[in-house]
N, C-alpha and C positions, 0 to 999 in steps of 0.2 A: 550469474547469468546477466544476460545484456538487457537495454529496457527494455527492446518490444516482449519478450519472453516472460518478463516480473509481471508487464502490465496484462499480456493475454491471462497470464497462469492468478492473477489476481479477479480479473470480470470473472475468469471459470470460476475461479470459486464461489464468489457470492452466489452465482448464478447454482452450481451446487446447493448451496445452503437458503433459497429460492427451493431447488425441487423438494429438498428434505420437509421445509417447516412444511409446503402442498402434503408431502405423503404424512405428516403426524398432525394435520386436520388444521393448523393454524396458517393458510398461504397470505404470504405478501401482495398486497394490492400491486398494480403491475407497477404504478410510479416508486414504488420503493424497489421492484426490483431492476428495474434503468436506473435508479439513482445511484443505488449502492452499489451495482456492477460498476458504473462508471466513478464514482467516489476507491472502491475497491482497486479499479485497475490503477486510479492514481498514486494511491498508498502505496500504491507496492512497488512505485518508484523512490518514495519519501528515506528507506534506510539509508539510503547513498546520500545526505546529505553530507555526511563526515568524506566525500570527495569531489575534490575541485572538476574534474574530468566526466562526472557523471552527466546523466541526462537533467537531472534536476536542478545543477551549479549554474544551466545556460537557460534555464524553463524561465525566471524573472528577472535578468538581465544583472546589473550591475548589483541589486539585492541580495537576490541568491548567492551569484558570485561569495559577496562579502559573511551572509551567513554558513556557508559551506565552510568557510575560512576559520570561523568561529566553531562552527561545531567537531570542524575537525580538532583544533585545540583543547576544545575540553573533552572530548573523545580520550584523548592521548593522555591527555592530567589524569583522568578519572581511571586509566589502563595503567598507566602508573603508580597510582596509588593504592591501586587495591591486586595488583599482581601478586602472583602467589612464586616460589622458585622455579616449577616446571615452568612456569610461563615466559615465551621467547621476550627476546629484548626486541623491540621494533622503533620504530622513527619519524611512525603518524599514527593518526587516530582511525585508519578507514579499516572497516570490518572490526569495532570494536562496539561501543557504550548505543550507538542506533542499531544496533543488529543483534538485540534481547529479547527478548520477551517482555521483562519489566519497561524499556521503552517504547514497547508498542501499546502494551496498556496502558502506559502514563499517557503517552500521548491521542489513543483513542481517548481514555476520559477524560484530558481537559478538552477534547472536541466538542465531547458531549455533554460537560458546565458551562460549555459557552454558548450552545446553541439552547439549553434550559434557562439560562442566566439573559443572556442577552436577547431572544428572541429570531424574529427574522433574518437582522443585519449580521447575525453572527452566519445565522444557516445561510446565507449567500458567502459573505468571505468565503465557511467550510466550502462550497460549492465552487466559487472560482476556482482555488486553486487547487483542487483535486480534477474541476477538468479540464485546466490548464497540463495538470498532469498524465493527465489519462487523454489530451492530442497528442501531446509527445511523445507519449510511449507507443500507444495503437496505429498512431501515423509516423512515425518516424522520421523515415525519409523525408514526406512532405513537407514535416513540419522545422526539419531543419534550413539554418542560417539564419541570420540577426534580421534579415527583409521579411519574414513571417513571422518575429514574435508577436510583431503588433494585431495583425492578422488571427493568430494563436488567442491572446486574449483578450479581442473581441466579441470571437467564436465564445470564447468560455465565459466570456461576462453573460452574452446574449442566451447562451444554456444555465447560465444555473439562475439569472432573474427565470426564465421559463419554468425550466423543473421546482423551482420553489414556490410558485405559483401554480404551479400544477399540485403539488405536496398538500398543499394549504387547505386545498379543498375538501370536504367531508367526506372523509372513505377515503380518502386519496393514499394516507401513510404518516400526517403528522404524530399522529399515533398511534402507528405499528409498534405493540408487544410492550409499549408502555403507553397505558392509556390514563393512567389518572391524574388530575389536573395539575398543572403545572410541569408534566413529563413531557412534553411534546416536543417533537426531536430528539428524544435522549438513546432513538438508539443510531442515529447516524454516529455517533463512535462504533458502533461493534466494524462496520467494512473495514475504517481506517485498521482496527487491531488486525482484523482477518489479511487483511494488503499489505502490512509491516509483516507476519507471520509467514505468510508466502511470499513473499521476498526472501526472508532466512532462509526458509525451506530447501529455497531453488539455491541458493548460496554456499547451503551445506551440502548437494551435489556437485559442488565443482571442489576441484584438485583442493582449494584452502580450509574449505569446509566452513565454519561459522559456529563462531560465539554463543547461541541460543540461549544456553541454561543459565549466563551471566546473572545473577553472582554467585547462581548454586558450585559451591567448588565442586570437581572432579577430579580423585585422586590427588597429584600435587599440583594442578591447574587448578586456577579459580576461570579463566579465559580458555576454557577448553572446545575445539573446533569441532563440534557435533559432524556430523556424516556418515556415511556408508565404508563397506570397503572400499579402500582406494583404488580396485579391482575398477570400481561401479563408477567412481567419479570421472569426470570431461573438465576441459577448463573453457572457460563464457568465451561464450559467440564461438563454438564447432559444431562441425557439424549436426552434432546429437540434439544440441539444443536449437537450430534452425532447421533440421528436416526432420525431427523425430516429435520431440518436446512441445514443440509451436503446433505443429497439427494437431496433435494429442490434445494438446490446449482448446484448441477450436474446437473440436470435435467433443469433448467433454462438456466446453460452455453452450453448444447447441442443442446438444440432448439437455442437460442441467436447464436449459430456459422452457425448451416444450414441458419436459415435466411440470418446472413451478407453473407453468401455463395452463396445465391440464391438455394440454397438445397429446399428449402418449401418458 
């Protein structure tokens, strides 16, 4: 899928998992659920960093660029090395070693060691650049060309000093579902895992389908492209996914918010 699509289908979800913990008696204070919806939607742009051409190659300019560049290499080394016979011969690293499951967990929890470990200045970094990521995906268009990155993270400097100051406060969410001392922040890793996760998701509906269960083998695949029939799959940015998939999106995070709300 294309960004705006990962980043909508990423806020639904949190916001989902928002109505859930309301209906089994545990609800998220509201600043965790703006946080982690907007932490969420950014995540769910983060798998594409193994390609230069994504949204997130141009989200920090000359940086990103050069980490894309890097990840996609070790993407490819690591596809390399651990391919199994069924597994096609290919010639980059994109739709490989970011788009697992094990990488979405490694990299929620070191999210969530560094915001236990380091405190504040971690949970702003985490903040910047997931809503660095979550303008580029929700705004798209607006936010495209090199004359609005600056603009871009501003905005997300100016959000996440706010929301983290909002956080800090008592009841607020420093201690959402892990509250005993020295836990505080540890679960802004769970959206990051959930935003990587729904990214695949949406990845293994289209014609290529996705890696997921990397490294669990499957059959003579160790790199096997989980999906649907291929009856069922679209390929990113058609129709299906810009008039069917994107509403469905909304409409899913709207109801998903009233509930955690207690709205309906």
């Amino acid at each position: 899928m294309m960004g705006p699509a990962h980043s909508l289908s990423g806020a639904a979800a949190w916001l989902g998992v928002g109505a859930a913990t309301a209906a089994f008696c545990h609800p998220m204070p509201w600043p965790v659920l703006l946080v982690g919806a907007l932490i969420c939607a950014g995540a769910a742009l983060a798998p594409d960093l193994d390609h230069k051409a994504a949204t997130i190659s141009r989200s920090f300019g000359p940086v990103s660029r050069r980490v894309c560049e890097v990840v996609d290499k070790l993407s490819y080394a690591v596809y390399k090395a651990t391919r199994k016979p069924g597994d096609a011969r290919r010639s980059g690293g994109h739709r490989t070693l970011t788009h697992t499951w094990l990488w979405a967990v490694m990299l929620g929890a070191a999210c969530s060691g560094m915001a236990v470990l380091w405190g504040r200045w971690a949970v702003l970094a985490i903040l910047f650049v997931h809503m660095v990521l979550a303008i580029e995906g929700l705004l798209w268009r607006a936010a495209r060309g090199s004359s609005s990155d600056v603009l871009v993270w501003l905005l997300a400097a100016t959000s996440a000093w706010i929301l983290a100051g909002m956080l800090d406060k008592d009841g607020n969410g420093s201690r959402w579902l892990f509250d005993a001392h020295g836990q505080e922040y540890m679960w802004l890793g769970l959206p990051i895992i959930l935003g990587a996760l729904i990214h695949d998701i949406g990845d293994a509906l289209t014609v290529s389908g996705c890696p997921i269960l990397w490294p669990i083998p499957v059959g003579r695949k160790r790199w096997y492209p989980v999906g649907p029939p291929k009856v069922m799959r679209f390929r990113a940015g058609s129709w299906v996914e810009i008039k069917v998939l994107m509403p469905v999106f909304m409409v899913l995070g709207g109801v998903g918010c009233a509930a955690a709300l207690n709205v309906i």
